[in-house]
C-alpha positions in Angstrom: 0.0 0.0 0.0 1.8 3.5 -1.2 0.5 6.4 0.6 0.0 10.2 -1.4 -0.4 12.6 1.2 -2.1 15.8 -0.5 -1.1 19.3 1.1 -3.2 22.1 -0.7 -1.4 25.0 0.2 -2.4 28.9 -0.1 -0.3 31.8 2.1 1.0 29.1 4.4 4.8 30.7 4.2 5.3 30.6 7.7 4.3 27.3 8.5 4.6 24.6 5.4 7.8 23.8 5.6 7.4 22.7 9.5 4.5 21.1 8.0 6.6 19.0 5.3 9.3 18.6 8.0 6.4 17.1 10.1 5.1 14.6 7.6 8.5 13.6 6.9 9.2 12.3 10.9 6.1 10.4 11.2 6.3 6.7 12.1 4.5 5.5 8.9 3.1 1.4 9.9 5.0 -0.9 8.8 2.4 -2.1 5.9 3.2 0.6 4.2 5.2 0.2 0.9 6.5 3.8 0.3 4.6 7.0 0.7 4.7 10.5 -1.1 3.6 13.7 -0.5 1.8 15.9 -3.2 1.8 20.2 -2.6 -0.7 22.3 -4.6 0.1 25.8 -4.3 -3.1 27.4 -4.7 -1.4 30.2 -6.4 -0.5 31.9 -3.3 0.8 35.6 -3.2 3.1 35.4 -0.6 6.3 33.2 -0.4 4.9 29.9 -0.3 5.4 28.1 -3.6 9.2 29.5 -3.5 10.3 28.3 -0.4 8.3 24.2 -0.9 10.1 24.7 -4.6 13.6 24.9 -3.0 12.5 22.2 -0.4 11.8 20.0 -3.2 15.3 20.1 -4.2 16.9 17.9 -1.4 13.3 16.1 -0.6 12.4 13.7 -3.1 9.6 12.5 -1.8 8.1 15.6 -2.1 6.3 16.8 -4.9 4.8 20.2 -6.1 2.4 21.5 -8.7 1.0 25.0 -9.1 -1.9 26.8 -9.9 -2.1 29.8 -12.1 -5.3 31.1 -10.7 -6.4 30.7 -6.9 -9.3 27.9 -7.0 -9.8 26.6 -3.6 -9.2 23.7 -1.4 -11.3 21.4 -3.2 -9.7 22.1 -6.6 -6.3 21.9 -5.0 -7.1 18.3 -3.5 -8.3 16.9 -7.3 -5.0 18.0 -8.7 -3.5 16.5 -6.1 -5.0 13.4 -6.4 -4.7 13.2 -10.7 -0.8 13.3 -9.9 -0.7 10.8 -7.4 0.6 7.6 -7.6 -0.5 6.1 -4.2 -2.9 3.4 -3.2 -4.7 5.7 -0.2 -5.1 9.4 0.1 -4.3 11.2 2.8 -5.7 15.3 2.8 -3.3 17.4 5.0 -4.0 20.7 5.8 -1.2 22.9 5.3 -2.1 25.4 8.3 -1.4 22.9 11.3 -4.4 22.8 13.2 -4.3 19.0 12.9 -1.1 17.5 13.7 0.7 14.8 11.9 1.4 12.7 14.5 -2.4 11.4 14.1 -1.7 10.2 10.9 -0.8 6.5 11.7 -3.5 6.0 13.7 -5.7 7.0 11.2 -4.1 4.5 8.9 -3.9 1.9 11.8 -7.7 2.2 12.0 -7.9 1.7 8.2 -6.2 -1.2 7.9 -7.9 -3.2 11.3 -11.4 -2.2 9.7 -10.6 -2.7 6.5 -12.8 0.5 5.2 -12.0 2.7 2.4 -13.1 5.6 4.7 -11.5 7.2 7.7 -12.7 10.6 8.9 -10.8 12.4 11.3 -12.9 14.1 14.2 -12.1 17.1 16.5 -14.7 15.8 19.0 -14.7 12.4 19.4 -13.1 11.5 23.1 -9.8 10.1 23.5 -7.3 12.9 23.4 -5.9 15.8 25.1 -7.4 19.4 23.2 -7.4 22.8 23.7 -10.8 24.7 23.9 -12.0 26.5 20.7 -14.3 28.7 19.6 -17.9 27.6 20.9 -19.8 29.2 18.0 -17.7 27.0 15.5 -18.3 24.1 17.7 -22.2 25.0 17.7 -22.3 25.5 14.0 -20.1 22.2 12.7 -21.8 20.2 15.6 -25.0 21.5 13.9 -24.1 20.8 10.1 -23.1 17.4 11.0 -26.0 16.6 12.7 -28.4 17.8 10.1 -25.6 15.8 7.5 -26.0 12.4 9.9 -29.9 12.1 9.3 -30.2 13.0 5.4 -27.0 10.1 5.4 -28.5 7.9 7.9 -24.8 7.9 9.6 -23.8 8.3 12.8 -21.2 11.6 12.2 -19.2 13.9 15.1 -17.6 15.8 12.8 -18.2 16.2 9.2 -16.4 19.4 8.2 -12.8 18.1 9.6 -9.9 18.5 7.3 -8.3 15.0 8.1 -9.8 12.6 5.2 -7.8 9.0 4.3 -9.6 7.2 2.0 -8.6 4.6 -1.2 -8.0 6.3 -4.6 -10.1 4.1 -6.4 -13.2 5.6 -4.2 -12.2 9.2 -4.5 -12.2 8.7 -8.3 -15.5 7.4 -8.5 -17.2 10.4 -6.5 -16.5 13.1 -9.3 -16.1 16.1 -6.8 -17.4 19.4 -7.5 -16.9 21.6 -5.0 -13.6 23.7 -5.3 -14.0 25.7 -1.6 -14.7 24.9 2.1 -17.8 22.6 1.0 -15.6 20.3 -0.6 -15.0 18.2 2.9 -18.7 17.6 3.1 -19.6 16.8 -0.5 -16.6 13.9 0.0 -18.7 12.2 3.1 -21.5 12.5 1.5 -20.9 11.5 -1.7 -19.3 8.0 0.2 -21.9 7.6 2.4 -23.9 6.8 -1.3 -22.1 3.8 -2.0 -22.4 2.1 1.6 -23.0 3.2 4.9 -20.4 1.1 7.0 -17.6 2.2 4.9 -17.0 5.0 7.1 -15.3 5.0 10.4 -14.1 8.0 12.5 -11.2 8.6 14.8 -10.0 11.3 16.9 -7.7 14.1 16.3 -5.8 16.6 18.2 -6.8 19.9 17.3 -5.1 23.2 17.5 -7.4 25.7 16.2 -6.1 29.2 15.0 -8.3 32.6 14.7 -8.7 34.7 11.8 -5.8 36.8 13.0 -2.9 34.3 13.3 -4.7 33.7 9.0 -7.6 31.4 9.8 -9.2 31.3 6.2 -12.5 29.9 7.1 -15.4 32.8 7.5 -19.1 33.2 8.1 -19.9 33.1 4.5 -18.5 29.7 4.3 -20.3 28.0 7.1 -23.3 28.8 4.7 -21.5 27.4 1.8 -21.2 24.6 4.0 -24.8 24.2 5.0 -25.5 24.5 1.0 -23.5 21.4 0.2 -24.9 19.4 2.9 -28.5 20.1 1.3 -27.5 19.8 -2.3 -25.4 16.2 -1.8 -27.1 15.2 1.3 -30.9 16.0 0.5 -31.3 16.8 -3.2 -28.6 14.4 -3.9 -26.8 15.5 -6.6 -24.2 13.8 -8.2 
């Protein structure tokens, strides 16, 4: 099993390359065959795509691609996963809110269940976290409610940015979404084919504000709301 770890990455300059540095120190389980790890630059205007470019140069198993035009997270993960090479992909989050040591867990879980689904959660028990915002909490905690019943799936946290899942299911979803309702059109989407083929596990969690260049805003929770109706009660495909 190869691993493609997707990093879509936009204005991230002060904190990607701890990111990479991160992803490169984990303790990958031993069934995995090789792993790589795929950059997006979202066509960021600061320093970004500059400083993973000359990373790239003594990291080989890092790999980066560019776009001319910013697109969003959702586009950035689908050009992600057309150059990847992997078996499983992993979405990583370039801002470190969620922490790569929870990675081979994750993959841990995947492999004992044998599911072709593992959804991170900020809110299931069984870690240490610090205390964030309540109104976010309220709001995601509502979303994933209202996302559990249309599913018929027992969700705690649908908008989370950890997502490992097999290639072959990603390809068949055909994503839409290019913004912060990409997250919950993937779930969705998956919980189509087969209810049990998705399991949770907790996360750490070390949530920023829109000072320290949090990106997600009001507008988008109701971006997020809109998916979950479209994909989760109109269905669309």
């Amino acid at each position: 099993m190869k691993l493609s770890i997707i990093v879509p990455l936009y204005n991230e300059q002060d904190l990607i390359l701890q990111v990479l540095n991160e992803l490169l120190k984990v303790n990958y389980p031993a069934f995995l065959s090789d792993y790589e790890i795929i950059v997006v630059d979202d066509c960021s205007r600061d320093e970004s795509y500059n400083r993973v470019m000359e990373f790239t140069k003594s990291q080989p198993k890092v790999h980066l691609h560019k776009h001319q035009i910013n697109q969003g997270k959702g586009a950035a993960v689908r050009t992600g996963v057309a150059n990847a090479s992997g078996d499983v992909i992993l979405i990583q989050d370039a801002d470190l809110e969620l922490t790569p040591r929870d990675i081979p867990d994750m993959l841990e879980a995947k492999n004992e269940l044998n599911v072709p689904f593992i959804n991170g959660s900020r809110y299931l028990p069984g870690v240490r976290r610090t205390q964030a915002s309540y109104k976010r909490y309220f709001f995601n905690k509502l979303f994933t409610n209202i996302a559990s019943v249309l599913i018929d799936v027992h969700l705690t946290d649908v908008a989370c940015g950890y997502k490992l899942l097999d290639k072959s299911l990603f390809d068949r979803l055909n994503l839409r979404e290019n913004r912060f309702g990409f997250e919950a059109e993937l779930i969705l989407k998956c919980a189509r084919f087969q209810k049990n083929w998705i399991a949770e596990v907790p996360v750490h969690y070390y949530p920023r504000n829109k000072g320290e260049g949090k990106k997600l805003r009001n507008m988008d929770g109701i971006r997020i709301f809109k998916t979950i109706l479209k994909y989760g009660l109109l269905k669309m495909k």
